[in-house]
Backbone as JSON, one array per atom type, in Angstrom:
{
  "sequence": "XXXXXXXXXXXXXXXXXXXXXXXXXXXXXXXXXXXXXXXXXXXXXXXXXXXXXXXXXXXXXXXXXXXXXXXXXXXXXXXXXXXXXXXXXXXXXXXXXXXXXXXXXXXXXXXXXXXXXXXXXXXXXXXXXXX",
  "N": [[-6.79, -4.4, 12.32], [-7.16, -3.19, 16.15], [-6.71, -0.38, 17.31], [-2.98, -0.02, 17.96], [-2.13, -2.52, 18.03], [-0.05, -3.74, 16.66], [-0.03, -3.29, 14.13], [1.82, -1.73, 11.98], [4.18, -2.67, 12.82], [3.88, -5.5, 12.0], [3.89, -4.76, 9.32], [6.42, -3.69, 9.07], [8.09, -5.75, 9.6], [7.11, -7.54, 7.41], [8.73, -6.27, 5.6], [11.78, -6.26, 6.04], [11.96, -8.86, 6.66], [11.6, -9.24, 3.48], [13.2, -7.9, 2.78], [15.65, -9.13, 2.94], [15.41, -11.41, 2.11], [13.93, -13.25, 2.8], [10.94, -13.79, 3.14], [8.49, -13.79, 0.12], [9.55, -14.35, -2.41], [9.2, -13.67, -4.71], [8.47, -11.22, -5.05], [10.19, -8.31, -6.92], [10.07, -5.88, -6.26], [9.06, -3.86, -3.4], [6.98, -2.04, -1.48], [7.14, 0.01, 1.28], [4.72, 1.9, 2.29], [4.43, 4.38, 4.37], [1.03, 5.44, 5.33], [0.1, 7.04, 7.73], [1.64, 9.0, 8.08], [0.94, 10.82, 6.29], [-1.06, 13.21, 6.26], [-3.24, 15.34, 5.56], [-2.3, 18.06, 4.93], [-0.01, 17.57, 4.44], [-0.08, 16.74, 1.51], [1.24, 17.89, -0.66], [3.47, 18.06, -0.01], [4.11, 14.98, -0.09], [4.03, 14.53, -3.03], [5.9, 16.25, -4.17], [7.84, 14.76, -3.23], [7.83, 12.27, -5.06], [7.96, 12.94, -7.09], [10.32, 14.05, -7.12], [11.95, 11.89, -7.78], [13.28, 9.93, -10.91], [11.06, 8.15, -12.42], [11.22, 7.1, -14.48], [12.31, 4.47, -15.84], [11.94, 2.37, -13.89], [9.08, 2.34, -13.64], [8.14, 1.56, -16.09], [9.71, -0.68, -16.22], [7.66, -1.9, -14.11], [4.93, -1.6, -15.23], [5.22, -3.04, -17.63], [5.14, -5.93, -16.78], [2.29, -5.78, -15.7], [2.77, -5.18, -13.3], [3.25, -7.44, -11.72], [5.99, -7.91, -10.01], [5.79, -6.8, -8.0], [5.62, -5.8, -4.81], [3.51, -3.37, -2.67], [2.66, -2.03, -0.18], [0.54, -0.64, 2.07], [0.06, 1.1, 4.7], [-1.84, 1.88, 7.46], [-4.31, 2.4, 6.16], [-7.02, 3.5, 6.98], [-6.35, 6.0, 8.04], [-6.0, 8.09, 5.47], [-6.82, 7.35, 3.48], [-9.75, 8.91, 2.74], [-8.59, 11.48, 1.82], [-7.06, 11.63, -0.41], [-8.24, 11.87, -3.35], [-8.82, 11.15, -7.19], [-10.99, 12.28, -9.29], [-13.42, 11.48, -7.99], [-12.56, 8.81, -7.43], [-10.95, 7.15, -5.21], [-7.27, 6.53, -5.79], [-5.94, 4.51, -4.28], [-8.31, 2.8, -4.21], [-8.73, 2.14, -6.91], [-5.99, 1.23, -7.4], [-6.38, -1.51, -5.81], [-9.08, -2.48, -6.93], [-7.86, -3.81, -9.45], [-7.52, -2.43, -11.22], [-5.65, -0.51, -11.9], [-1.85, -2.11, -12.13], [-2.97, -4.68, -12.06], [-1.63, -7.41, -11.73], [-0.05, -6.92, -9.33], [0.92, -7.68, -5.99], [-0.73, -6.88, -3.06], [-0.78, -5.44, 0.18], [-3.0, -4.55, 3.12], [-3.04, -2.29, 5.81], [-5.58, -1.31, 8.35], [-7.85, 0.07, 10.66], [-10.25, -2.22, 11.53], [-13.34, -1.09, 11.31], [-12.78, 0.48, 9.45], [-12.45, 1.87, 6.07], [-14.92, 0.63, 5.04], [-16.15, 0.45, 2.46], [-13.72, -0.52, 0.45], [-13.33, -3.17, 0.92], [-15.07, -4.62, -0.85], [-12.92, -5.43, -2.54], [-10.99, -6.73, -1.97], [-9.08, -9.92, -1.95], [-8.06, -11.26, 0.08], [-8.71, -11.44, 3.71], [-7.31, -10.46, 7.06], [-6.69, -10.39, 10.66], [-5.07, -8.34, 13.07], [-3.97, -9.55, 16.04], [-2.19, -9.08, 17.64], [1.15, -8.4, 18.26]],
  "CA": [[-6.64, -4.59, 13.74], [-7.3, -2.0, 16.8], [-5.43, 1.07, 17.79], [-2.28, -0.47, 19.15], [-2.27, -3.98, 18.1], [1.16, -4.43, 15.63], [-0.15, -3.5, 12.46], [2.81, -1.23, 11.89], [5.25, -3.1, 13.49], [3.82, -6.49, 11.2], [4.45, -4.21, 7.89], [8.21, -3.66, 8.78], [8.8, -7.25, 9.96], [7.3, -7.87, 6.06], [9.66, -5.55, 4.73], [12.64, -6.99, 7.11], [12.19, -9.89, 6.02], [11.81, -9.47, 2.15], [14.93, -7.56, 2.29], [16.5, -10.68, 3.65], [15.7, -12.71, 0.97], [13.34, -14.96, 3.76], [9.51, -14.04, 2.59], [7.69, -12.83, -0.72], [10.6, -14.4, -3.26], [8.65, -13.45, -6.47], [8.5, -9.47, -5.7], [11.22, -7.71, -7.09], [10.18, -4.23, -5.42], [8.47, -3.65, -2.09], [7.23, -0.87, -1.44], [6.05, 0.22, 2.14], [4.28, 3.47, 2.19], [3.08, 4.61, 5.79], [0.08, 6.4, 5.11], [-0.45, 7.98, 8.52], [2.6, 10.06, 7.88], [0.76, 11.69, 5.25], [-2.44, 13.85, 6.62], [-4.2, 16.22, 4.57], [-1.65, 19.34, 5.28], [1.4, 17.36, 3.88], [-0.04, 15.48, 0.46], [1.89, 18.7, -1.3], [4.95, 17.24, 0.46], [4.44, 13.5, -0.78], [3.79, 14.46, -4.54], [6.98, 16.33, -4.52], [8.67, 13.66, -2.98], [7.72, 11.35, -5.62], [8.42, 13.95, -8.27], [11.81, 14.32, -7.27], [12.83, 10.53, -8.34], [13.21, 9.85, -12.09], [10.59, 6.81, -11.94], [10.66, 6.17, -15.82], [12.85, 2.95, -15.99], [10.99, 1.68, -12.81], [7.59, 2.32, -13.88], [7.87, 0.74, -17.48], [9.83, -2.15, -15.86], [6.36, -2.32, -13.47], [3.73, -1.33, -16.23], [5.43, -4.38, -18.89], [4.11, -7.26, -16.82], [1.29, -5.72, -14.7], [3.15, -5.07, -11.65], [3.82, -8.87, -11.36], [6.97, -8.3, -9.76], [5.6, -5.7, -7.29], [4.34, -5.5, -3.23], [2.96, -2.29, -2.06], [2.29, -2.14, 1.72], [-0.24, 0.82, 2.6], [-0.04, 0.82, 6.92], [-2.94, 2.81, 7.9], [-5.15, 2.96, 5.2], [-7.92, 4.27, 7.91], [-5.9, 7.61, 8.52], [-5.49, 8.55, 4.52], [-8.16, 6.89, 2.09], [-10.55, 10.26, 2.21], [-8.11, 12.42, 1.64], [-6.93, 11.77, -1.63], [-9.47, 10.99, -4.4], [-8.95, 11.72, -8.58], [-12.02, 12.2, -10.39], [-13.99, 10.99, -6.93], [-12.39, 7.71, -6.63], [-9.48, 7.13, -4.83], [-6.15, 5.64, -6.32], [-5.98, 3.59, -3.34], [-9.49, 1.78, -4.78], [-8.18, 1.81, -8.13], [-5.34, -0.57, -7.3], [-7.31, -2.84, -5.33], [-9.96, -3.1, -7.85], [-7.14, -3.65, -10.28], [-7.51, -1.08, -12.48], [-3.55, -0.36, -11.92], [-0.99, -2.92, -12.05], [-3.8, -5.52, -11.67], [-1.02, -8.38, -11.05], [0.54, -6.61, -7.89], [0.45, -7.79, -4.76], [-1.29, -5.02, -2.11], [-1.12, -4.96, 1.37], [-3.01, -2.81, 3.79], [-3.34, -2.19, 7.48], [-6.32, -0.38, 8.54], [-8.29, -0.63, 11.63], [-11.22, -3.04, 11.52], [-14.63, -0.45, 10.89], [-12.72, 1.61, 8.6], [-12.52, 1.69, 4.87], [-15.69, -0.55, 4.98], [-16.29, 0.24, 1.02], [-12.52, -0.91, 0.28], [-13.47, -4.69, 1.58], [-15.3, -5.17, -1.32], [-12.13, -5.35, -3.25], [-10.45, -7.38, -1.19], [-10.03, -11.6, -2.0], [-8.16, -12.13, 1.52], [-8.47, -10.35, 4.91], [-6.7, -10.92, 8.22], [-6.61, -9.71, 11.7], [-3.71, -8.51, 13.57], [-5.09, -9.51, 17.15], [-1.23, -8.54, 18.72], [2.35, -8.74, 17.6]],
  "C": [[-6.94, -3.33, 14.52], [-6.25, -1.51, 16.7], [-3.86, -0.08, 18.48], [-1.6, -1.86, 19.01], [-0.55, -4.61, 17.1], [0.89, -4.2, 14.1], [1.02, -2.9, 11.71], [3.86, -2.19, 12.24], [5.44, -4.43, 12.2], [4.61, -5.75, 9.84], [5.96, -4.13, 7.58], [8.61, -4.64, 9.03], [8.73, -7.42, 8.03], [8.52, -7.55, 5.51], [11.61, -6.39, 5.23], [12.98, -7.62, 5.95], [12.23, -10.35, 4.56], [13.07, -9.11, 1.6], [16.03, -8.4, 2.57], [16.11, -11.65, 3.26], [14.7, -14.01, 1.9], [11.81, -14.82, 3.3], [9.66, -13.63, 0.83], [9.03, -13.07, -1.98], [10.5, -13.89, -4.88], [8.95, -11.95, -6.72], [10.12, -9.48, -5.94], [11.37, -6.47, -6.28], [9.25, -4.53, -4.85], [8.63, -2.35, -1.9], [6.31, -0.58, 0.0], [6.23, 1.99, 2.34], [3.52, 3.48, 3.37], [2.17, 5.84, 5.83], [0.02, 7.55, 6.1], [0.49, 9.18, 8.76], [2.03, 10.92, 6.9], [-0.48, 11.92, 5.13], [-2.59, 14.83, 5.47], [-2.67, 17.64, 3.92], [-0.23, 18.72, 4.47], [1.2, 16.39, 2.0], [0.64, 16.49, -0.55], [3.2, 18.14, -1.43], [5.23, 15.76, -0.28], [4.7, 13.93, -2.42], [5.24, 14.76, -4.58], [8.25, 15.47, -4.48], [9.06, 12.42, -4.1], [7.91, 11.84, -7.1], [9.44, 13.68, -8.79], [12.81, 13.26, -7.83], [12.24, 10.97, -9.44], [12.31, 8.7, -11.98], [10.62, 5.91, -13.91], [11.11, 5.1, -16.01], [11.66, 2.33, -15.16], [9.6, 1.61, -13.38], [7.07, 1.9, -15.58], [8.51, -0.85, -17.7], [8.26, -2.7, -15.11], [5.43, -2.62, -14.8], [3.97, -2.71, -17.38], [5.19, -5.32, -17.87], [3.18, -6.77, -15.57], [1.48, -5.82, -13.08], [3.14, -6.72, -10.75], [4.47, -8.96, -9.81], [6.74, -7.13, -8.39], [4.84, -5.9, -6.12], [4.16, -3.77, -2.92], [2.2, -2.65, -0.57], [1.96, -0.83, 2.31], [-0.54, 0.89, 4.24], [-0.89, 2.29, 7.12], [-3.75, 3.54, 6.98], [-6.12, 4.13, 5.91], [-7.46, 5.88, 8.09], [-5.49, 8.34, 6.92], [-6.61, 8.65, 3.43], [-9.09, 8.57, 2.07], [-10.16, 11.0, 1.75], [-7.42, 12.82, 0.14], [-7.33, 10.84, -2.83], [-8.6, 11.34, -6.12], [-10.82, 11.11, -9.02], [-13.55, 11.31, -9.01], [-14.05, 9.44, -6.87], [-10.65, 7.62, -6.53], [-8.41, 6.18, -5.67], [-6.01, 4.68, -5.54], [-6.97, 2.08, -4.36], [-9.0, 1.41, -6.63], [-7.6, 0.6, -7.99], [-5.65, -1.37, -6.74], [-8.09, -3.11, -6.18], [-9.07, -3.89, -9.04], [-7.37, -3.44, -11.36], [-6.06, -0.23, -12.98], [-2.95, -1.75, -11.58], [-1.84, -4.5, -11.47], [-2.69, -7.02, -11.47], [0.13, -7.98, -9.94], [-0.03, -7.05, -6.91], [0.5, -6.96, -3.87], [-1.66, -6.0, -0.58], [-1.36, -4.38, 2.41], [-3.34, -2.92, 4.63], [-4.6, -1.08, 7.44], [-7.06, -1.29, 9.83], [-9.74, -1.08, 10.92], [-13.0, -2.26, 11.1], [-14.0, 0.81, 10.04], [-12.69, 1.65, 7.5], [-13.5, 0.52, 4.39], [-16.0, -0.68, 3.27], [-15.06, -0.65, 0.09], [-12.72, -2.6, 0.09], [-14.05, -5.44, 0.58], [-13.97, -6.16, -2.4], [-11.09, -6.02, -2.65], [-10.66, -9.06, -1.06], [-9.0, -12.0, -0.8], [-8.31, -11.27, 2.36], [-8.01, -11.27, 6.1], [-7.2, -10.0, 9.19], [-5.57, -9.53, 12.65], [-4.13, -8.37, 15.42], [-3.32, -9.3, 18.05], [0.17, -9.18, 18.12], [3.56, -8.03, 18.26]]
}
């Protein structure tokens, strides 16, 4: 959607509402990650962040059925995707291609002419025309 339009706002209604037991009854974990909090100058800051939890239970409960049981909610892909690649492709594209946790469900806000390579990887798209 454009600048402005609810795409943020939609992501935390998701979340809202999964934590309230009313959408998305299959995930077990939801995870919304707002990208545009995390520019170039702070991806030092995220890693550590994600350091600092123990994730090994969590991430071998995920990894044993292919992230089944798992949403991820990326809000503003457009302001992040360049910035952090491995090996010159992004993790982002990874889990969309599903190359990670290929039975997770991924959803991602970005405005409308941005991450145009991304789209291939993508079997629905929406538009958030105001919310």
């Amino acid at each position: 959607g454009r600048p402005g339009c609810g795409k943020t706002t939609l992501t935390r209604k998701i979340s809202k509402d999964w934590g309230e037991g009313e959408i998305l009854s299959f995930v077990k974990y939801l995870f919304l990650i707002p990208l545009h909090h995390f520019y170039a100058t702070r991806i030092a800051e995220l890693k550590s962040i994600l350091e600092y939890f123990d994730m090994t239970e969590l991430e071998s409960q995920i990894k044993g059925n292919a992230g089944q049981e798992v949403c991820f909610i990326f809000d503003g892909l457009d302001e992040y995707y360049q910035q952090y690649t491995i090996d010159g492709c992004s993790w982002f594209e990874r889990l969309l291609r599903g190359d990670r946790l290929s039975s997770s469900t991924i959803i991602v806000t970005s405005r409308p002419n941005a991450s145009v390579e991304l789209r291939k990887s993508v079997n629905t798209r929406g538009e958030v025309l105001g919310f």
